[in-house]
C-alpha positions in Angstrom: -26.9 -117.7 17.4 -25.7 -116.2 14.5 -22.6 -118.0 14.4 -24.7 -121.4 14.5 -27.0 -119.8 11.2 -23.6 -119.3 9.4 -24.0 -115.2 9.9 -21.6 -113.0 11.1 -22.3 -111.5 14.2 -21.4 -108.4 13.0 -24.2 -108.8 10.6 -26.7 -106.5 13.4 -24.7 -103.7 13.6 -25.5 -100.6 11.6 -22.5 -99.3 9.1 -21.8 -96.4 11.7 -21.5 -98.9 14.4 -19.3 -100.9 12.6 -17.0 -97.6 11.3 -17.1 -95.8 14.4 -17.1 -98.6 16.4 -19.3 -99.5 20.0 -18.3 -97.3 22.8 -18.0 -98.3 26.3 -20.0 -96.7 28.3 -17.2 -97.2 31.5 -14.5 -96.0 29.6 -15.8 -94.1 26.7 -13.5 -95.8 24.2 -13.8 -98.2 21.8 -14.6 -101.9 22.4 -14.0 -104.5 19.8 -17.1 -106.0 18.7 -15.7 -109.1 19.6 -15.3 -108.3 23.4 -18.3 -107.2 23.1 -19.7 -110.3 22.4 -17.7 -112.1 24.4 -19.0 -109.5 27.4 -22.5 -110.4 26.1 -21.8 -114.5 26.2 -20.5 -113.8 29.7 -23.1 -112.3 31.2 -25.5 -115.0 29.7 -23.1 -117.8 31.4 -23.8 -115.7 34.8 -27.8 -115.5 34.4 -28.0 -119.4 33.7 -25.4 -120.3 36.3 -22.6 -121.9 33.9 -19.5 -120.0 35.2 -16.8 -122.6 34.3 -17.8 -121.4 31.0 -18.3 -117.7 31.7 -14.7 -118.1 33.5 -13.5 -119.1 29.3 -15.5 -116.2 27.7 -14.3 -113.7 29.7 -10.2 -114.4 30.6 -9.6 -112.4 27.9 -11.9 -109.2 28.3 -10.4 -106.1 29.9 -13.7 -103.6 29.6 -14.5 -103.3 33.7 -18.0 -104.8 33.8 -16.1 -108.3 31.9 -14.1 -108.3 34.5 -16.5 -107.7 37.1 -18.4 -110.8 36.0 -14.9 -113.0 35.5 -14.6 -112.1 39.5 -18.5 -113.3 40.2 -18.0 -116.5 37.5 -14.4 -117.0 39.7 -15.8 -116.6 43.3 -18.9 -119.2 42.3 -16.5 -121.3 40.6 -14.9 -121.7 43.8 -11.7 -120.1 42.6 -11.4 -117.6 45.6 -8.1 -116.3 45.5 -8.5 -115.4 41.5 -11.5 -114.1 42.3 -10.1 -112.0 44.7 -7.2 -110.8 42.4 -9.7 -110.3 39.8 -11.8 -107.6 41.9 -8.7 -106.2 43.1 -7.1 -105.7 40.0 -10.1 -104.3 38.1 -10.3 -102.1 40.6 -7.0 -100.6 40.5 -7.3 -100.3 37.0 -10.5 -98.3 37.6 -11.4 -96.2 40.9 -14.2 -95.9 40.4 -15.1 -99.7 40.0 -17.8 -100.0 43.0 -19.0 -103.2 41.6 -15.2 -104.4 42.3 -14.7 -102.8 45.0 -17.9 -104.2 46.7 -17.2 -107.4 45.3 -14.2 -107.8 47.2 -16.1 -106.5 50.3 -17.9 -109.6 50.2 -15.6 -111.6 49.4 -13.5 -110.8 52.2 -16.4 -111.2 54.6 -17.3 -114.7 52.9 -13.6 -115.6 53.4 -13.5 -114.6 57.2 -11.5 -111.5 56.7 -13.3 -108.9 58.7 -10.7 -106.8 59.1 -9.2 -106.4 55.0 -12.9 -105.6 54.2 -13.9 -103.1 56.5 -10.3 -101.3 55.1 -12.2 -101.2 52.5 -15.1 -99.1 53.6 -13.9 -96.1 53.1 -13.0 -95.9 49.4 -16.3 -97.8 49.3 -17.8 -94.7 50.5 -16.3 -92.4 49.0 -16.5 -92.8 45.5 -19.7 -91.3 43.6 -21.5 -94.2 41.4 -22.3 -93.3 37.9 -24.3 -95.5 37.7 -27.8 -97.1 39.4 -26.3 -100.6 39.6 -22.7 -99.4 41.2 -24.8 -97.5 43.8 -26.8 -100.7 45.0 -23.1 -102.7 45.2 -21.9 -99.7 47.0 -24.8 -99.1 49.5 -24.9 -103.3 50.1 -21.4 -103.2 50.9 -21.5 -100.9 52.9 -24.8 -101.9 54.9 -23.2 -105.8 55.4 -19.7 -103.6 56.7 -22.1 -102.4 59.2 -21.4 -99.0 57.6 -24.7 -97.6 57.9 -24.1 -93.8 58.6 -22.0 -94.1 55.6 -24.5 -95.6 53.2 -26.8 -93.3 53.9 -24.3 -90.5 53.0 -23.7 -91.9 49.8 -27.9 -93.0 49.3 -28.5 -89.4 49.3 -25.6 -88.6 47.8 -26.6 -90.4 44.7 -30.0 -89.2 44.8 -28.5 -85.9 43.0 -26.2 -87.5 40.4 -27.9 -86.9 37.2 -28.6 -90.4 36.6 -30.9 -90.5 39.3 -34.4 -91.0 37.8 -37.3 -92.8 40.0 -39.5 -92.9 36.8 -36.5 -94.5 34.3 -36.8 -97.5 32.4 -34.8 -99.3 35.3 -37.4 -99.7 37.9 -36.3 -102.3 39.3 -32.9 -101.2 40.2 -34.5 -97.8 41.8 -36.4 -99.7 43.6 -33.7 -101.6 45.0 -32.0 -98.6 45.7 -35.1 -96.7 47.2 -35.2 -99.9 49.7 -31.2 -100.3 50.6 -31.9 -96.3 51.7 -34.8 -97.6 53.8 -32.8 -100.4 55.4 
C-alpha cells in the first residue's frame, strides 16, 4: 500500500528500527526490511488463497517461517516435490523447524508415503516448540502419525515452556492446543 501512495515502506518504521534493524524472532538476527516485507506479502498471498503469487514473493526469503509458507504456497500450488524439498531443506537448516518438519509429515501422508513420514515421528517428537503455533503443527502431526502416546508427551511437555500462557493474547491458538491435548 505504501508503494502504490508513492511512500517508502520503510516510512513506518521508527529511527531505531531502521538503525538497529528488525530482529527475527526464529533466529535472533537481523532481517532486511525487505524480506520482511516480502515475508509479510507472503503470508497475505496464503490468507487469500493466491499462492502462484506467494510462490514469487517468497523464492527469495531464507528467514524459516518464509520458507515455511513457500512449502504451503508449493504443496497448494500443486508443486509437490518442491514443496517437499522446501520443508526438508528448511528444516535441516533449522532443527527445530516443527512447522517443517510437520509439514512434510503431511505431505508424505497426502503423497501415499506412510512409511517416510512416520520416520519422521520421532524428531517430531522430540524437539521442544518455542513457540504456540510450532506445538499445534507438532501435536497434529503427530496425532494423524497415529502417535498419540507421543503427543501427549510433548502436550504436557509444552505446557511448562515459558511461553505457555492460557490467558495470552493468542487465545485462539491455546485453545487449539488445549483441544489437540484432549483429542
Amino acid at each position: 500500500l505504501a508503494d502504490q501512495a508513492g511512500e517508502s515502506p520503510l516510512s513506518t518504521l521508527t529511527q531505531e528500527e531502521l538503525e538497529g534493524g528488525i530482529f527475527s524472532p526464529f533466529t535472533g538476527k537481523s532481517v532486511n526490511p525487505h524480506e520482511f516485507r516480502q515475508m509479510d506479502l507472503g503470508q497475505l498471498c496464503i490468507e487469500s488463497r493466491h499462492f502462484e503469487e506467494g510462490i514469487e514473493f517468497l523464492h527469495n526469503c531464507s528467514e524459516p517461517p518464509a520458507r515455511n509458507n513457500l512449502g504451503i504456497c508449493l504443496f497448494q500450488a500443486g508443486r509437490f516435490d518442491e514443496a517437499l524439498q522446501c520443508f526438508n531443506e528448511s528444516w535441516h537448516s533449522e532443527s527445530k523447524n516443527l512447522m517443517a518438519l510437520s509439514g512434510m509429515v503431511r505431505l508424505l501422508l497426502f503423497l501415499g508415503d506412510e512409511d517416510r513420514a512416520l520416520g519422521l515421528s520421532a524428531p517430531l517428537s522430540n524437539t521442544l516448540a518455542v513457540r504456540p503455533e510450532d506445538a499445534i503443527g507438532q501435536l497434529t502431526g503427530l496425532v494423524i502419525l497415529g502417535k498419540e502416546t507421543e503427543a501427549l508427551e510433548v502436550f504436557n511437555a509444552a505446557r511448562e515452556l515459558p511461553w505457555w500462557d492460557n490467558n495470552s493474547e493468542n487465545v485462539h491458538s491455546f485453545a487449539l492446543l488445549n483441544h489437540m491435548g484432549a483429542v
